[in-house]
C-alpha positions as CSV (number, residue, x, y, z in Angstrom):
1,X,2.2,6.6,-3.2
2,X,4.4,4.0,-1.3
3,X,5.0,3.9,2.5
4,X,7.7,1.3,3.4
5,X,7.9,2.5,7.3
6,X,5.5,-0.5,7.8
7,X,6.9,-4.4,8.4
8,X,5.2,-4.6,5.2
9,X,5.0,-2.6,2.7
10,X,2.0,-0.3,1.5
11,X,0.4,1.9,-1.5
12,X,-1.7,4.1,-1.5
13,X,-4.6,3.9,-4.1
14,X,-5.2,7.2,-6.3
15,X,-9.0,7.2,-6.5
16,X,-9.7,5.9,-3.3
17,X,-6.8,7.2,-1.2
18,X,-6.9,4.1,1.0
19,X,-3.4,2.2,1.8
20,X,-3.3,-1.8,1.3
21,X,-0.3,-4.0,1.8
22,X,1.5,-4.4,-1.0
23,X,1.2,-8.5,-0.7
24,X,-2.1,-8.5,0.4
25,X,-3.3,-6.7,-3.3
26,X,-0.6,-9.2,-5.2
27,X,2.0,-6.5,-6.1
């Protein structure tokens, strides 16, 4: 899942349902 409402923007992980900028995981 991908939110881009955020400055920065996030995904959601499929297993572990937690969000994480996309920069901060390298993608």
């Amino acid at each position: 899942v991908y939110r881009d409402s955020e400055p920065t923007p996030m995904v959601c992980c499929d297993v572990c349902q937690r969000w994480v900028h996309c920069q901060c995981d390298g993608i």
